[in-house]
C-alpha atoms as one frame of an Amber mdcrd trajectory, in Angstrom:
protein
   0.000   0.000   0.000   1.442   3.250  -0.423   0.886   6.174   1.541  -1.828
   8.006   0.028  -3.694   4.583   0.274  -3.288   4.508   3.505  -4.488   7.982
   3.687  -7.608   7.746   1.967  -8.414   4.361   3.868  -7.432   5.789   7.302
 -10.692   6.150   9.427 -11.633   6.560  13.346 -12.387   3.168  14.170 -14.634
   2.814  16.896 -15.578  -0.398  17.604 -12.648  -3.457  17.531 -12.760  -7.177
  17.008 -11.386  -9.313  20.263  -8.603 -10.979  18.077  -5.082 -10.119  19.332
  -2.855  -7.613  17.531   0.137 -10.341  15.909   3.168  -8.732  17.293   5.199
  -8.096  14.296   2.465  -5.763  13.272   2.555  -4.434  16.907   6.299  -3.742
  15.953   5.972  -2.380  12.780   3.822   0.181  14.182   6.198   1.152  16.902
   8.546   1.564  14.877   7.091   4.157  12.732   6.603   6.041  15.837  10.215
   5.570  16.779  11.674   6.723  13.055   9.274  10.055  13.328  10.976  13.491
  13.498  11.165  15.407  16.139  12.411  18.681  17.246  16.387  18.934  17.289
  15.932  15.037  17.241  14.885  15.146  20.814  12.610  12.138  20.939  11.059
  13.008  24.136   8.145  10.298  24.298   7.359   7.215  25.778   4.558   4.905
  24.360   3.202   2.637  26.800   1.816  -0.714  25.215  -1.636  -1.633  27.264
  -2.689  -5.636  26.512  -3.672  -6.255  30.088  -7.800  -6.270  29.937  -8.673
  -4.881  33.466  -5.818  -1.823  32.391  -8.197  -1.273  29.495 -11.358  -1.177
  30.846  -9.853   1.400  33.533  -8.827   3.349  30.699 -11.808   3.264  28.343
 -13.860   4.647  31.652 -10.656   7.341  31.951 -11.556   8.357  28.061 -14.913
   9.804  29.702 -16.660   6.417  29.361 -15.888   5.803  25.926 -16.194   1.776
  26.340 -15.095   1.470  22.877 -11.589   2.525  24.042 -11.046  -0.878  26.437
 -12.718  -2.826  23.926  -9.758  -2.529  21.650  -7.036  -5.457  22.410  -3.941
  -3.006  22.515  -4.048   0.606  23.957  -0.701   2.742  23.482  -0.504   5.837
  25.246   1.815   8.643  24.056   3.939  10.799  26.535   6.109  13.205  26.323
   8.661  13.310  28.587  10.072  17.175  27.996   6.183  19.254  27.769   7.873
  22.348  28.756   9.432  22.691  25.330   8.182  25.830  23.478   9.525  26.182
  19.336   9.943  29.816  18.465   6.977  30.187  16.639   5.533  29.752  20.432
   4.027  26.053  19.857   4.674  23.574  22.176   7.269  20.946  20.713   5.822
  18.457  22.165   2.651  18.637  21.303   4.092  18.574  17.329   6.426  15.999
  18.086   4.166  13.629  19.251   1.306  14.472  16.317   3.904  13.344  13.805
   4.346  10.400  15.534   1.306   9.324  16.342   0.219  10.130  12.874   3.144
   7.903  11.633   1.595   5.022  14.059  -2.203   5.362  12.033  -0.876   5.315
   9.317   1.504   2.514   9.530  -1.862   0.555  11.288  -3.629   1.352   7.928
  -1.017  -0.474   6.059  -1.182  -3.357   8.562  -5.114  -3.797   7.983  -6.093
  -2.508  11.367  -7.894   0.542  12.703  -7.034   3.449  15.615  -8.937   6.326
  16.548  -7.189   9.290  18.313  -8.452  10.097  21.623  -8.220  13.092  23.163
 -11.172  12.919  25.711  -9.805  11.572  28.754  -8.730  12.662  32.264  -5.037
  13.557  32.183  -4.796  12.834  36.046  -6.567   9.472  35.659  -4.637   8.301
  33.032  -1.307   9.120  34.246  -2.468   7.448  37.590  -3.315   4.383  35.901
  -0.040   4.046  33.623   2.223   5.244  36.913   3.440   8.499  34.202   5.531
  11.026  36.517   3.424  13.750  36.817   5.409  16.332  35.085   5.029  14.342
  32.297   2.054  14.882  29.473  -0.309  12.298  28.063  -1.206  13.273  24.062
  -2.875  10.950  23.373  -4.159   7.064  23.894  -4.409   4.986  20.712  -6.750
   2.457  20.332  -5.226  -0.622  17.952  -7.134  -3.537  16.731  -8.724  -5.180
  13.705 -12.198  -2.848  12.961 -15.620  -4.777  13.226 -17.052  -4.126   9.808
 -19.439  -1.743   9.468 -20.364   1.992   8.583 -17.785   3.890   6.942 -16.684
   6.777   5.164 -15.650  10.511   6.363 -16.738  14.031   5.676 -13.573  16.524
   4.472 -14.422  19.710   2.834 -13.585  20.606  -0.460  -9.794  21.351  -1.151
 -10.556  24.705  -2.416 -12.097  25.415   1.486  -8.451  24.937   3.112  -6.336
  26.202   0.616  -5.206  29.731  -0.035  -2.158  31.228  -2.067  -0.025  33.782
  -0.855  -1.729  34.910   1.685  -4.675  34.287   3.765  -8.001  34.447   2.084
C-alpha cells in the first residue's frame, strides 16, 4: 500500500474485534513512531503498550466512558517526557512531536489492515495514575489498535478549495 492509500483508507475506528494484535504488526507500528521526526531530534516520548484487559477497561472509563476505548485489544498511550518545550513560533514541541508520531503510528496501522482512533477525551490525572506516568510528564494521546468490526464507513472533508489559499490568507 502506499501512503496516500493509507491515507484515503485511514478512518476513526470505533468499535474493535477481540482478536489479538500479531506482534510483528505491533512492531511495525512502533517503529514508525520511533523513526518520526522530532524537534532537534529530541525524541522526548514514551509509548506505553496496554494488553492487560482490566488496564483497558480502567482506561476506556478514563476516556470519559468511551467503552469502545477498552474494547480494543492493545491501547498505546503517548507521553512526552520534555512538555515544557516551546519552538519559536511559540508552539509547544511536544505537542508537534508527538502528532507526527502518532500520525506515523495510524498510518503505519492502515497499512497493517487494522484501525485506531485518536483520543483526546480523557482525564489527564486518571490516566497518568493508571499508567504510573511522573506527573510532570504529558499524556497526548491514547491509541486504540485492533482489527475494525465491519461496518459503517466513510468521512466528511471539505472541499480542497475550502483549506487552501495562495499567498496569503483568504
Amino acid at each position: 500500500m502506499n501512503v496516500m492509500e493509507a491515507i484515503q483508507k485511514r478512518q476513526s475506528i470505533r468499535a474493535y474485534k477481540d482478536t489479538p494484535v500479531p506482534e510483528d504488526k505491533l512492531n511495525r507500528i512502533l517503529e514508525a513512531a520511533r523513526l518520526a521526526p522530532s524537534a532537534s531530534n529530541r525524541q522526548s516520548w514514551k509509548f506505553i503498550v496496554v494488553r492487560d484487559a482490566s488496564l483497558r477497561t480502567e482506561l476506556g472509563k478514563a476516556a470519559n466512558g468511551q467503552r469502545f476505548v477498552g474494547e480494543a485489544p492493545v491501547i498505546i498511550a503517548a507521553v512526552a517526557t520534555e512538555p515544557k518545550g516551546i519552538m519559536s513560533c511559540g508552539v509547544p514541541r511536544y505537542a508537534v512531536d508527538l502528532a507526527i508520531a502518532i500520525e506515523h503510528m495510524v498510518l503505519a496501522a492502515v497499512d497493517e489492515g487494522l484501525g485506531t482512533c485518536w483520543i483526546g477525551a480523557f482525564s489527564q490525572e486518571r490516566v497518568k495514575e493508571l499508567l504510573q506516568i511522573p506527573a510532570d510528564y504529558q499524556v497526548v494521546t491514547i491509541l486504540p489498535l485492533g482489527y475494525a468490526v465491519p461496518g459503517e464507513s466513510g468521512k466528511f472533508r471539505k472541499k480542497i478549495d475550502e483549506i487552501v489559499c495562495y499567498d496569503t490568507y483568504s
